[in-house]
Biopython code that builds the backbone (N, CA, C, O; Angstrom):
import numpy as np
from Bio.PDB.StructureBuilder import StructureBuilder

atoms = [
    (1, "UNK", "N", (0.845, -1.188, 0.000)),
    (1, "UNK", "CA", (0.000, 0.000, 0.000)),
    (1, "UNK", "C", (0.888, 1.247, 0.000)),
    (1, "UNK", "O", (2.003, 1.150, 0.512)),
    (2, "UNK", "N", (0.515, 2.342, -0.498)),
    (2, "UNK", "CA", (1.423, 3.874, -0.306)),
    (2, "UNK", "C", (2.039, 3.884, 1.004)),
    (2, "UNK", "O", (3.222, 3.733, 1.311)),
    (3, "UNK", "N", (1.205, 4.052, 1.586)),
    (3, "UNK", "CA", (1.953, 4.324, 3.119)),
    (3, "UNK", "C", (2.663, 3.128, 3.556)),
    (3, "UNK", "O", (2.630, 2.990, 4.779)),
    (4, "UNK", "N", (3.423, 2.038, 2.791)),
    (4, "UNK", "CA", (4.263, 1.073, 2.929)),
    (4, "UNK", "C", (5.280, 1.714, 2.150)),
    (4, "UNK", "O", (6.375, 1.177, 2.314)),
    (5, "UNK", "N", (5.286, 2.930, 1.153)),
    (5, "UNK", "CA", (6.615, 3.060, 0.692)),
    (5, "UNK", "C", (7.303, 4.168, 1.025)),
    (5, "UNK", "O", (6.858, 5.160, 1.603)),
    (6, "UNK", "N", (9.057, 3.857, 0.420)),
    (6, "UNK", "CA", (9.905, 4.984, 0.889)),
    (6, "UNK", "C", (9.904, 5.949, 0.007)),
    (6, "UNK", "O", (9.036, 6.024, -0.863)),
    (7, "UNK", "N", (10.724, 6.664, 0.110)),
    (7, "UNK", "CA", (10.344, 8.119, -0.964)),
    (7, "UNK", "C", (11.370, 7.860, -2.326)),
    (7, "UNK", "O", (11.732, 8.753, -3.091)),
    (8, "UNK", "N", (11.645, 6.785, -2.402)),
    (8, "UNK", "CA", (12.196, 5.615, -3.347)),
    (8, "UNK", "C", (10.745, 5.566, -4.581)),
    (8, "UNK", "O", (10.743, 5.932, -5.757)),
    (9, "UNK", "N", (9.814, 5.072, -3.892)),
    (9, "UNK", "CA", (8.619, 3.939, -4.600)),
    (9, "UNK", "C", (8.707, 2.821, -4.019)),
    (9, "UNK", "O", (7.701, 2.133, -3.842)),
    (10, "UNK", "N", (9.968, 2.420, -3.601)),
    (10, "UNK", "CA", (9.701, 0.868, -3.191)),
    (10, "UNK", "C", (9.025, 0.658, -2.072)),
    (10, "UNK", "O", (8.858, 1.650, -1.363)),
    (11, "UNK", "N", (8.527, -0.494, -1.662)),
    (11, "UNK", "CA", (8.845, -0.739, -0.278)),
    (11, "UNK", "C", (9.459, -0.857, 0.812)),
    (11, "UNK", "O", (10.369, -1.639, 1.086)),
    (12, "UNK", "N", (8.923, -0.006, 1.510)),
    (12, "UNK", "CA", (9.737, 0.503, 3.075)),
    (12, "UNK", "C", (10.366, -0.831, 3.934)),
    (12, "UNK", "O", (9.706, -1.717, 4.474)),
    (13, "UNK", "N", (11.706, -0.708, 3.894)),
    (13, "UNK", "CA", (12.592, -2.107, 4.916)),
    (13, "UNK", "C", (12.063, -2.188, 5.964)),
    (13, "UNK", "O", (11.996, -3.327, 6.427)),
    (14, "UNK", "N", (11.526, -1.161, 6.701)),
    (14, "UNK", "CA", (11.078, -1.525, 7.987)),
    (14, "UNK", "C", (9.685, -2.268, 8.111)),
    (14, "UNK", "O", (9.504, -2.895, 9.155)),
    (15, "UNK", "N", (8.214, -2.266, 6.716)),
    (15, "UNK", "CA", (7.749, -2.873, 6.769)),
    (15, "UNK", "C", (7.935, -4.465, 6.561)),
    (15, "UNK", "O", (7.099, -5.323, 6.844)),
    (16, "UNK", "N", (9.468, -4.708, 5.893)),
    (16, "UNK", "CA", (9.353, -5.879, 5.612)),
    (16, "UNK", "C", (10.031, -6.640, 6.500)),
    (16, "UNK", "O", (10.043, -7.869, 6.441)),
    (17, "UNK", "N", (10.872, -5.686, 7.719)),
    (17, "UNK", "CA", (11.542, -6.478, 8.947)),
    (17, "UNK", "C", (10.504, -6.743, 9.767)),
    (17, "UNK", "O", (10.859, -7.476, 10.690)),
    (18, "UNK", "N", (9.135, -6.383, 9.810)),
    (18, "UNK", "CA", (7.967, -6.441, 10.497)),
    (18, "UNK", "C", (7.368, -7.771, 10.045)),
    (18, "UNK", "O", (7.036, -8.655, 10.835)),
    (19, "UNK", "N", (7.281, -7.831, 9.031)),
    (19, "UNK", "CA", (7.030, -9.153, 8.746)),
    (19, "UNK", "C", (7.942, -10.757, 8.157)),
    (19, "UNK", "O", (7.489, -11.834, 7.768)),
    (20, "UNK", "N", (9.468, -10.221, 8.342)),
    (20, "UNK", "CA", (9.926, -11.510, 8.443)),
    (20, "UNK", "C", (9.784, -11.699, 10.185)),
    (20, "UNK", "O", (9.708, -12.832, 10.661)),
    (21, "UNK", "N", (9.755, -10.329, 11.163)),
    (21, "UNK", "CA", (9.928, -10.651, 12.691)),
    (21, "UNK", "C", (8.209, -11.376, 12.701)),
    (21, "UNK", "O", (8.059, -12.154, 13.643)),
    (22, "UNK", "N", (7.429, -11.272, 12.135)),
    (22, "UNK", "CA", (5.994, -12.178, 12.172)),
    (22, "UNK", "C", (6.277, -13.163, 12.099)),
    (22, "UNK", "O", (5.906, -13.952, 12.968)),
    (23, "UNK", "N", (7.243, -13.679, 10.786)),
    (23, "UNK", "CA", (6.929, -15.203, 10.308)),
    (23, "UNK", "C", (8.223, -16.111, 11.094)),
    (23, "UNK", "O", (8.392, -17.331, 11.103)),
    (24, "UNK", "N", (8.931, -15.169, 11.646)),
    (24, "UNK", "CA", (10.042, -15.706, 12.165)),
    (24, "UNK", "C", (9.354, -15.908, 13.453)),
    (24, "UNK", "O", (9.401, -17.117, 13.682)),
    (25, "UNK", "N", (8.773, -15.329, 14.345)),
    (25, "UNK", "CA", (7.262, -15.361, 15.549)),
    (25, "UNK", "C", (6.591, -16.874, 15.389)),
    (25, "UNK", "O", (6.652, -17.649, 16.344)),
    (26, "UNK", "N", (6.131, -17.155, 14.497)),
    (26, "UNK", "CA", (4.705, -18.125, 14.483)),
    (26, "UNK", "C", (5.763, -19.124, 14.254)),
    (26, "UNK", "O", (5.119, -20.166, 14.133)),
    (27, "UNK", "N", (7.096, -19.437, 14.115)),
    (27, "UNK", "CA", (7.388, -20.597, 14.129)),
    (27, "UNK", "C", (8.489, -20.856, 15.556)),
    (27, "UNK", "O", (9.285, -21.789, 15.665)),
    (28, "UNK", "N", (8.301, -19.962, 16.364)),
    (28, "UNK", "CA", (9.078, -20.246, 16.893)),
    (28, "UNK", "C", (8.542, -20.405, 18.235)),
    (28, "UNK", "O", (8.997, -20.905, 19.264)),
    (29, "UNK", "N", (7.359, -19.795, 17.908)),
    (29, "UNK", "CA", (6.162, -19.679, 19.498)),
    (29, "UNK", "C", (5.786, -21.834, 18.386)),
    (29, "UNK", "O", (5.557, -22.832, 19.068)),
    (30, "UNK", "N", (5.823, -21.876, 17.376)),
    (30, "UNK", "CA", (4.835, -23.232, 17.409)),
    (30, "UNK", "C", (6.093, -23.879, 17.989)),
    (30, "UNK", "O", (5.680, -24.394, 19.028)),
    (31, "UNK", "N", (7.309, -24.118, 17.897)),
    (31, "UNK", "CA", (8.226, -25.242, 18.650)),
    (31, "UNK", "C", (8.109, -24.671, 19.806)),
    (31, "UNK", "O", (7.368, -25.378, 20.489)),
    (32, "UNK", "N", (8.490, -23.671, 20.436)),
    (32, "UNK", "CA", (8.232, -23.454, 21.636)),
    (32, "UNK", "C", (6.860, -23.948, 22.392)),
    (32, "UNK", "O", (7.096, -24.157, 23.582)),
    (33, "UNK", "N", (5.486, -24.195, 22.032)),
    (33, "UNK", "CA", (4.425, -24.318, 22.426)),
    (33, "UNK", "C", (4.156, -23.163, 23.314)),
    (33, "UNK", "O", (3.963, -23.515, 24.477)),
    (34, "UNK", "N", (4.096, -22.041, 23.131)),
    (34, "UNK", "CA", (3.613, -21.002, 23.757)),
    (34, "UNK", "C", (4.153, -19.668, 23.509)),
    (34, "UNK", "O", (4.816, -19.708, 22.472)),
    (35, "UNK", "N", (4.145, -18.500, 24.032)),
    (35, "UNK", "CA", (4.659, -16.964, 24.304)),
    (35, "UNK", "C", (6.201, -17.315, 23.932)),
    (35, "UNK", "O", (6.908, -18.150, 24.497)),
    (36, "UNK", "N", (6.567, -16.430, 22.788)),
    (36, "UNK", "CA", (8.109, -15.934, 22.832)),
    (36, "UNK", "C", (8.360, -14.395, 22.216)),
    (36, "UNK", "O", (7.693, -13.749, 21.407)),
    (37, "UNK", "N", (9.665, -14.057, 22.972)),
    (37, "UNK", "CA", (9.511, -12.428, 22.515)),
    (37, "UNK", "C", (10.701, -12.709, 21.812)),
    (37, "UNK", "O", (11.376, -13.669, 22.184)),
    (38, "UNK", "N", (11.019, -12.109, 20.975)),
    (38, "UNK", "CA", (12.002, -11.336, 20.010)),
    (38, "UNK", "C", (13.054, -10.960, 20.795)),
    (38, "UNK", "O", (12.850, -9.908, 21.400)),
    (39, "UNK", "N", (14.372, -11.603, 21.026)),
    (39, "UNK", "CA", (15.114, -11.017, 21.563)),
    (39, "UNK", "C", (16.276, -10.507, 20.745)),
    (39, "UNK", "O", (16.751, -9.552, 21.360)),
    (40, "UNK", "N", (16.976, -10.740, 19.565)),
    (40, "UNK", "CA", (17.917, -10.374, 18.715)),
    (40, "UNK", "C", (17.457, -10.495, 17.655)),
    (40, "UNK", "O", (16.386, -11.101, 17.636)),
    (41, "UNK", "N", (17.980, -10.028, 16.383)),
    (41, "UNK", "CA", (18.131, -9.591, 15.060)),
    (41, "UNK", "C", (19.925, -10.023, 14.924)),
    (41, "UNK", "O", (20.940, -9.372, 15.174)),
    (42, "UNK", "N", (19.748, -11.145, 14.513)),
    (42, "UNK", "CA", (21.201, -11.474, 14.491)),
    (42, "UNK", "C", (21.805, -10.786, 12.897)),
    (42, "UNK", "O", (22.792, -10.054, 12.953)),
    (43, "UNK", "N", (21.327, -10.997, 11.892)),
    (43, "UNK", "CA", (21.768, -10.846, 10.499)),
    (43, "UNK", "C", (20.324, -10.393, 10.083)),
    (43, "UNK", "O", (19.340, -10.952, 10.567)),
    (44, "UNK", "N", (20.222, -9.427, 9.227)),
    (44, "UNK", "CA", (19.254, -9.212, 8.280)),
    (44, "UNK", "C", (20.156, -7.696, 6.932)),
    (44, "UNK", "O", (20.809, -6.653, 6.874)),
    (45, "UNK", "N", (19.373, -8.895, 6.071)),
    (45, "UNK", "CA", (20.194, -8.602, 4.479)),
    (45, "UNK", "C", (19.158, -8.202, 3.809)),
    (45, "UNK", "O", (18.154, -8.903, 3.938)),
    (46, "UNK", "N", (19.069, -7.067, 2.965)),
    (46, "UNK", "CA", (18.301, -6.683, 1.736)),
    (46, "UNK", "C", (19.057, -6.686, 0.509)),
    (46, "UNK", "O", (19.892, -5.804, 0.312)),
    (47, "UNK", "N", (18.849, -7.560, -0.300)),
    (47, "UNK", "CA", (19.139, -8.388, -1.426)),
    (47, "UNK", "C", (18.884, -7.220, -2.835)),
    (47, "UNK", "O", (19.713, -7.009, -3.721)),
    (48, "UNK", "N", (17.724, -6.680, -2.734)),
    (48, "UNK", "CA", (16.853, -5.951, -3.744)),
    (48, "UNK", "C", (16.076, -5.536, -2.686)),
    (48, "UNK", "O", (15.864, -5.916, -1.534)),
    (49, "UNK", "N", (15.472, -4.059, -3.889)),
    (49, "UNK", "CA", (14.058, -3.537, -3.548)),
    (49, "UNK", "C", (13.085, -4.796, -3.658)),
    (49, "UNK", "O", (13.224, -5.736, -4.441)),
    (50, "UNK", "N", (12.007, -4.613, -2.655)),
    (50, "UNK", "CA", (10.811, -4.862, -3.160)),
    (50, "UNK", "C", (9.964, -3.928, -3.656)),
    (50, "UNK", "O", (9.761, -2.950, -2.936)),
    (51, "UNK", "N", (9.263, -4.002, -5.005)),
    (51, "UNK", "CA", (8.678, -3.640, -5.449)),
    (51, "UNK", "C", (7.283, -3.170, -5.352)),
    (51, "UNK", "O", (6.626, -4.022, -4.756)),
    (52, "UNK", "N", (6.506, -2.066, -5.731)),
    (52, "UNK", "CA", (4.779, -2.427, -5.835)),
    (52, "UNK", "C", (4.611, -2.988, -6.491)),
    (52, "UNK", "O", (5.210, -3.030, -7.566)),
    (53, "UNK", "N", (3.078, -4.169, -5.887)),
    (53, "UNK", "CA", (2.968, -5.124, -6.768)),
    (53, "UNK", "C", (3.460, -6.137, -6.817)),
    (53, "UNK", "O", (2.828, -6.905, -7.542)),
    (54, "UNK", "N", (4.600, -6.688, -6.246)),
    (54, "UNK", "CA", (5.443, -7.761, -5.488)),
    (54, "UNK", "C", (4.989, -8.709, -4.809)),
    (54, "UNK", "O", (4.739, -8.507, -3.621)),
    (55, "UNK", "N", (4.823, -9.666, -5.246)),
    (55, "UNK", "CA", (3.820, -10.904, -4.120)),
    (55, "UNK", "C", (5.201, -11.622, -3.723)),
    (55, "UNK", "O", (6.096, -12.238, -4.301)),
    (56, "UNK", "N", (4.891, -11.216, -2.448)),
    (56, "UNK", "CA", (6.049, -11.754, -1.387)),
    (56, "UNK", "C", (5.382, -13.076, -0.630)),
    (56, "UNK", "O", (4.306, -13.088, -0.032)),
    (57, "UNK", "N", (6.222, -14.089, -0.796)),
    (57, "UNK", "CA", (6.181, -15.287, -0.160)),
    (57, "UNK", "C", (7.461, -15.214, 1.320)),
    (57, "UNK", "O", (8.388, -14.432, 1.111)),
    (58, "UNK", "N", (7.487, -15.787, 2.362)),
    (58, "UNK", "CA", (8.419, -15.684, 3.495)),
    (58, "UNK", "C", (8.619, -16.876, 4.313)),
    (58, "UNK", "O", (7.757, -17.075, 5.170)),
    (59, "UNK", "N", (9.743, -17.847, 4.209)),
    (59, "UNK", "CA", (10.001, -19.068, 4.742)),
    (59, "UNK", "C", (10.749, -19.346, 5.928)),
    (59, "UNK", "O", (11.910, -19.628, 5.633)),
    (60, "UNK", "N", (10.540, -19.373, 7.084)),
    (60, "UNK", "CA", (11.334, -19.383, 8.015)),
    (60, "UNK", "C", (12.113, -21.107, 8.569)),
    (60, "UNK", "O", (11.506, -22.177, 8.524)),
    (61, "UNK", "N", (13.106, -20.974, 8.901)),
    (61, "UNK", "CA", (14.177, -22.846, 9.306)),
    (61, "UNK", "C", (14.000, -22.071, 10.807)),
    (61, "UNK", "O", (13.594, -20.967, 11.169)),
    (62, "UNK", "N", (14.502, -23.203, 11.424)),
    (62, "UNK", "CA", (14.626, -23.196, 12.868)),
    (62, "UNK", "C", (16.167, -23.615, 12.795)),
    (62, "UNK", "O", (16.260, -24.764, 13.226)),
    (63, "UNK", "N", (17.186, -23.200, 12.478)),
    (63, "UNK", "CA", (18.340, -22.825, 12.865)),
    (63, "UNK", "C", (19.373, -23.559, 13.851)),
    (63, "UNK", "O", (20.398, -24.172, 13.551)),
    (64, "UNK", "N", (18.749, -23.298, 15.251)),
    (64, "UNK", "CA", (19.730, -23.394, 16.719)),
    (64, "UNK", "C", (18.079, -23.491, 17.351)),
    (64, "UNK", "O", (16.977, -23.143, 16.927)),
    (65, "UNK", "N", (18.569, -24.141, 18.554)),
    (65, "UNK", "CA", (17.734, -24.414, 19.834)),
    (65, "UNK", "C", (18.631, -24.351, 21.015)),
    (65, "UNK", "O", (19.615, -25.084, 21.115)),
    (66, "UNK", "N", (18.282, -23.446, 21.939)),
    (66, "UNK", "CA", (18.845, -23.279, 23.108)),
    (66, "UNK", "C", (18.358, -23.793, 24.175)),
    (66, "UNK", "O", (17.793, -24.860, 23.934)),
    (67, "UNK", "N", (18.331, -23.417, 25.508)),
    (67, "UNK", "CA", (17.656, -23.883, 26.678)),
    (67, "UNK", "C", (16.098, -23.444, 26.793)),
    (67, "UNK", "O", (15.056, -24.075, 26.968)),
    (68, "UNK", "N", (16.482, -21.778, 26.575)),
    (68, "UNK", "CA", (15.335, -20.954, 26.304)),
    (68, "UNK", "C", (15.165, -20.235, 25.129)),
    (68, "UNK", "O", (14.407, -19.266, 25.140)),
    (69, "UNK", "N", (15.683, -20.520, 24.238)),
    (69, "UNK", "CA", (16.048, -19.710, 23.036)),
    (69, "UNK", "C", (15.841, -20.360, 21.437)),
    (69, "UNK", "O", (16.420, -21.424, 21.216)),
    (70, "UNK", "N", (15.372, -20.002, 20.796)),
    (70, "UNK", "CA", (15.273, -20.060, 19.443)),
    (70, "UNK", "C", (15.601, -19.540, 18.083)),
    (70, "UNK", "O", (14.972, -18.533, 17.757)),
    (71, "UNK", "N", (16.315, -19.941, 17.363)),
    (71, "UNK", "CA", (16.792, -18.683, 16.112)),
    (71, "UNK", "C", (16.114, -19.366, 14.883)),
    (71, "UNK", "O", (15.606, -20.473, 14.706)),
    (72, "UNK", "N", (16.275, -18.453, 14.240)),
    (72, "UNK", "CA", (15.452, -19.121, 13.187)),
    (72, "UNK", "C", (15.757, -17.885, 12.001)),
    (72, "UNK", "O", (15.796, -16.668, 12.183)),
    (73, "UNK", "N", (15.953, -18.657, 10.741)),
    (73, "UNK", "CA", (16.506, -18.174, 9.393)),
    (73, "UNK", "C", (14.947, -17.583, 8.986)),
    (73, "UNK", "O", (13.881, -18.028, 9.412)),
    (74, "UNK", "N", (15.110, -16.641, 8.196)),
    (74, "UNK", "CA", (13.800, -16.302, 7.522)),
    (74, "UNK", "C", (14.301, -15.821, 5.912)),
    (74, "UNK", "O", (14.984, -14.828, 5.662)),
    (75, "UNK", "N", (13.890, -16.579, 5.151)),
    (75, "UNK", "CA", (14.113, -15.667, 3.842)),
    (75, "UNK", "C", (12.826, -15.465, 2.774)),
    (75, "UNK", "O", (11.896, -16.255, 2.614)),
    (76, "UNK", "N", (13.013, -14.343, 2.175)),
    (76, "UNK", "CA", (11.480, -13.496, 1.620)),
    (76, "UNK", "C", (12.118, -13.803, 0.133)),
    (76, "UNK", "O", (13.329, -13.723, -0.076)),
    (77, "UNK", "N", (11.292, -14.113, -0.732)),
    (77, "UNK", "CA", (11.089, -13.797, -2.336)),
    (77, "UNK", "C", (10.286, -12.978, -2.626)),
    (77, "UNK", "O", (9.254, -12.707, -2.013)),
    (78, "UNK", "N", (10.664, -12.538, -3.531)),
    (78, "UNK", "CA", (9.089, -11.961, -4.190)),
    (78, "UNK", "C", (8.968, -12.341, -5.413)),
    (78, "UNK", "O", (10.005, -12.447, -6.067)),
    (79, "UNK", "N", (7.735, -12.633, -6.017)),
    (79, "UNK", "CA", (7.294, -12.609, -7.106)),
    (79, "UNK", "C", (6.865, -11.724, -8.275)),
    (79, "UNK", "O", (5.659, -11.513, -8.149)),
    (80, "UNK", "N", (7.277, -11.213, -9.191)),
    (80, "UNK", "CA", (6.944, -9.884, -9.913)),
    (80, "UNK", "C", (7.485, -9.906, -11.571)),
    (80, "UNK", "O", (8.407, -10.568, -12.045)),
    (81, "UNK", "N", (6.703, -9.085, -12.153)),
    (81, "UNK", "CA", (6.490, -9.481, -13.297)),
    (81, "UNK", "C", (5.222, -10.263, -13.636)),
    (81, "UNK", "O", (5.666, -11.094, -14.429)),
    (82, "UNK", "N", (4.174, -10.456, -13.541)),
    (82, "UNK", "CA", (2.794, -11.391, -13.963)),
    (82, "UNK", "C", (3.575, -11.458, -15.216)),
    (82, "UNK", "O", (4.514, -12.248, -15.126)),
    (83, "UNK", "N", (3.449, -10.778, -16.522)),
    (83, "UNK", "CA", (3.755, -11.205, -17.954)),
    (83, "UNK", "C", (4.524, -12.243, -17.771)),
    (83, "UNK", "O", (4.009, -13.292, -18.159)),
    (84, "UNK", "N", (5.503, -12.330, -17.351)),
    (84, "UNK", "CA", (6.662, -13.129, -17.509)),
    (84, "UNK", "C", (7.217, -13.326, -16.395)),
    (84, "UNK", "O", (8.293, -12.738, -16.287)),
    (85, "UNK", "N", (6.852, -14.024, -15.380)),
    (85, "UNK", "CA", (7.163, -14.105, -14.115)),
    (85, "UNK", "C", (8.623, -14.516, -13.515)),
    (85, "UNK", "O", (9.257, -15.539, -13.771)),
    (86, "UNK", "N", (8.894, -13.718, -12.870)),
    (86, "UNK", "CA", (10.462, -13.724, -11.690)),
    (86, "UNK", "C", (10.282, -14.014, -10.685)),
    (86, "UNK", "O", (9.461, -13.357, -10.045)),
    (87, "UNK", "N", (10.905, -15.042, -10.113)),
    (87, "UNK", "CA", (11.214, -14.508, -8.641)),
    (87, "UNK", "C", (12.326, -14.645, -8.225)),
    (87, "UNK", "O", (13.113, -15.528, -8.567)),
    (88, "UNK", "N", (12.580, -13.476, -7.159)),
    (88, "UNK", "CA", (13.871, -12.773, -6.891)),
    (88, "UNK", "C", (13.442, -13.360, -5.002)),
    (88, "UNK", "O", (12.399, -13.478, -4.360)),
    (89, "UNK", "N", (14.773, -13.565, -4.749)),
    (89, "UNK", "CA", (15.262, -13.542, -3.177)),
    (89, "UNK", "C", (15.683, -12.188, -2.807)),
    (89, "UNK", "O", (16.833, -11.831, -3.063)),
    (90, "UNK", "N", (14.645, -11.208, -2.084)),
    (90, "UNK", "CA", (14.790, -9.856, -1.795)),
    (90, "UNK", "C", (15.209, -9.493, -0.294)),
    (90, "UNK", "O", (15.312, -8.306, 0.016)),
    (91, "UNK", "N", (15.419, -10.374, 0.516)),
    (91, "UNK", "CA", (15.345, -10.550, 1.488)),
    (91, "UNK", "C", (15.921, -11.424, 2.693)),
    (91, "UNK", "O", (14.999, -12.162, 3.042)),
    (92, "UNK", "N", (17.026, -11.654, 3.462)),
    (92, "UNK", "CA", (17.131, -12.774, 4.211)),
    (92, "UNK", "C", (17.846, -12.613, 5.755)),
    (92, "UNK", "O", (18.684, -11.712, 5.775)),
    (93, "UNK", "N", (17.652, -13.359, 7.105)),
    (93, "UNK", "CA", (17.605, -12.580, 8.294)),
    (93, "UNK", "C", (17.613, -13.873, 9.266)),
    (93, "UNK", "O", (17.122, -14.994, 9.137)),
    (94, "UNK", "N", (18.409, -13.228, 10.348)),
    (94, "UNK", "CA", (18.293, -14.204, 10.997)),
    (94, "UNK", "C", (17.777, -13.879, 12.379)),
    (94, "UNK", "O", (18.540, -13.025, 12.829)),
    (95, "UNK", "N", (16.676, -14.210, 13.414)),
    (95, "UNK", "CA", (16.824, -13.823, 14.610)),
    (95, "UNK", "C", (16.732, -14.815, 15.648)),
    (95, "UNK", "O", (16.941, -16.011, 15.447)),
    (96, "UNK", "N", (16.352, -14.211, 16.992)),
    (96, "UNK", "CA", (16.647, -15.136, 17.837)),
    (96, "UNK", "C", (15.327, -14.815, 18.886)),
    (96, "UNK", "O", (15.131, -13.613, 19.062)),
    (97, "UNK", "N", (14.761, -15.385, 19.323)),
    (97, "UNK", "CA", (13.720, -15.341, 20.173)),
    (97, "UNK", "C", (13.837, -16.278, 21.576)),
    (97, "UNK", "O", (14.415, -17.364, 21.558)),
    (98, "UNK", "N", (13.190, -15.696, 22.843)),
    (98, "UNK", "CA", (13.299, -16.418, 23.940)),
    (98, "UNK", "C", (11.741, -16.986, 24.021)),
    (98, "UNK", "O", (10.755, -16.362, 23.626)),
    (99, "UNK", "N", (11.737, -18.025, 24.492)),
    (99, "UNK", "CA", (10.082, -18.782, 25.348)),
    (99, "UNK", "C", (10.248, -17.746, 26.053)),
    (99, "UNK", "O", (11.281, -17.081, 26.126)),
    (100, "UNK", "N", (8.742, -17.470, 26.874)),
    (100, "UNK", "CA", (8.275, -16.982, 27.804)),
    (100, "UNK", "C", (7.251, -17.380, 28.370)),
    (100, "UNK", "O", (6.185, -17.522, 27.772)),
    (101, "UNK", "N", (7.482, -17.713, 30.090)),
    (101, "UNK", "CA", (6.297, -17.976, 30.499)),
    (101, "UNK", "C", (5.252, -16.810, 30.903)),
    (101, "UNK", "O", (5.485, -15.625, 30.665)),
    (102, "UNK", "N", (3.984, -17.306, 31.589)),
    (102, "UNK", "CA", (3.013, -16.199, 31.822)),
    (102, "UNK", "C", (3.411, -15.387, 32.649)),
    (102, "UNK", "O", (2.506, -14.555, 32.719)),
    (103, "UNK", "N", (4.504, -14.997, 33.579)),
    (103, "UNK", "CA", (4.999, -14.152, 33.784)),
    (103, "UNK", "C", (5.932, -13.149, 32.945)),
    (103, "UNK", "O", (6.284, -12.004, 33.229)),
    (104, "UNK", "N", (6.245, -14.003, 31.733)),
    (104, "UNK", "CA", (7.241, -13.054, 30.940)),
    (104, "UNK", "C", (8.664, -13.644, 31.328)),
    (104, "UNK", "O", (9.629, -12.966, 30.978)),
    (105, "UNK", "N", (8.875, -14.677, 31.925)),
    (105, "UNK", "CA", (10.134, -15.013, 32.226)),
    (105, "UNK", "C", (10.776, -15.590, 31.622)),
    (105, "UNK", "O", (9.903, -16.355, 31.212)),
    (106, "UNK", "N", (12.116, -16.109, 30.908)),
    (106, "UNK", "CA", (12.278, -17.622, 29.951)),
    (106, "UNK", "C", (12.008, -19.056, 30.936)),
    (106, "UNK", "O", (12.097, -19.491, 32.084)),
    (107, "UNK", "N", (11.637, -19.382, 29.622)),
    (107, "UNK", "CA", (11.108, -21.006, 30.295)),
    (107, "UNK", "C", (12.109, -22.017, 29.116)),
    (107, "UNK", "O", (12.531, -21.704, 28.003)),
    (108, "UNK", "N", (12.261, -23.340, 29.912)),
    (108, "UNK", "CA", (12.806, -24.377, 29.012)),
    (108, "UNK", "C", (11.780, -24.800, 27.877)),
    (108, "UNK", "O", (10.619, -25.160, 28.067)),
    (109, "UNK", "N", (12.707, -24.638, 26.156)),
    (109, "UNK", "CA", (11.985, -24.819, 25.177)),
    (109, "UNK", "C", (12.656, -26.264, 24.680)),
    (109, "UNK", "O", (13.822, -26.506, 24.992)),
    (110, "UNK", "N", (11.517, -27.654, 23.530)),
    (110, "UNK", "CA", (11.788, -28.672, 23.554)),
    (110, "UNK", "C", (12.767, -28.765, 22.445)),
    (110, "UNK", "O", (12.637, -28.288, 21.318)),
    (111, "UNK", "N", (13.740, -29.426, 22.904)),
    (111, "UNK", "CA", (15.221, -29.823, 21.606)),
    (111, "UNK", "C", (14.559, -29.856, 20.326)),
    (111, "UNK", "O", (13.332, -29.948, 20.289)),
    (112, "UNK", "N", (15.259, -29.788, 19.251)),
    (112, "UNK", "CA", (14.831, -30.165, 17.994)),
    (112, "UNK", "C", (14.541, -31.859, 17.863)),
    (112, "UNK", "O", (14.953, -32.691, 18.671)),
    (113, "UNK", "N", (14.151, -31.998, 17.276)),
    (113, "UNK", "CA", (13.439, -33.816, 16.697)),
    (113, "UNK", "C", (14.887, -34.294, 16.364)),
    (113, "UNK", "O", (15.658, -33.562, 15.743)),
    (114, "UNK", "N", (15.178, -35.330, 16.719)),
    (114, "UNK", "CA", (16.639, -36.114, 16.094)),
    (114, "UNK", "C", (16.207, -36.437, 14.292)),
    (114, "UNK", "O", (15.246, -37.101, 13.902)),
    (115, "UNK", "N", (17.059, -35.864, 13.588)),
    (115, "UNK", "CA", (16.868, -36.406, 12.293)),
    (115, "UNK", "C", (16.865, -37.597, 11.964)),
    (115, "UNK", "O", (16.684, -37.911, 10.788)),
]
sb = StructureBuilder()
sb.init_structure("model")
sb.init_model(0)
sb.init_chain("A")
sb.init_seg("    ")
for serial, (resi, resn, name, xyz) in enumerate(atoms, 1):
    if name == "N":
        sb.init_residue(resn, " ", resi, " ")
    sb.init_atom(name, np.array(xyz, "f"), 0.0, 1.0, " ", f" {name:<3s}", serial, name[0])
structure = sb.get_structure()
């Protein structure tokens, strides 16, 4: 939307660190089974603009597992061009999130699955 862009045209980085910190969120609260906050921004890379009009897809790995801690890779494509379709890797980041219990405290989160 307009008020997503910079005085570029493109899309604004900070909307799109908002939503790899979403998708990097929902997978890390699902291994965790509950509340986790955002505690680092270890790496985050802008590859390319994103564009208007850009259908952005966003894939997050689970990385590292700590005691209380979770990191997790996130990388964004976008899709653009309909005529003749591209997609470009515009995007890629790494952060780190703690469990939290209902106090807000860290709590022990479960190991990764043995491959």
């Amino acid at each position: 939307m307009p008020e997503n862009t910079n005085i570029e045209g493109d899309i604004f980085g900070g909307w799109i660190m908002a939503q790899v910190d979403i998708a990097g969120g929902v997978l890390a609260a699902r291994h965790a089974r509950g509340r986790v906050a955002t505690v680092a921004v270890n790496s985050f890379q802008f590859n390319q603009p994103v564009q208007i009009g850009d259908l952005l897809s966003l894939y997050a790995e689970i990385v590292r597992v700590g005691n209380t801690s979770i990191t997790i890779n996130v990388e964004v494509y976008a899709q653009r061009n309909p005529e003749e379709i591209e997609i470009v890797k515009v995007t890629e980041a790494t952060l780190t999130y703690v469990a939290t219990d209902k106090d807000r405290r860290p709590r022990k989160v479960p190991p990764l699955p043995a491959k």
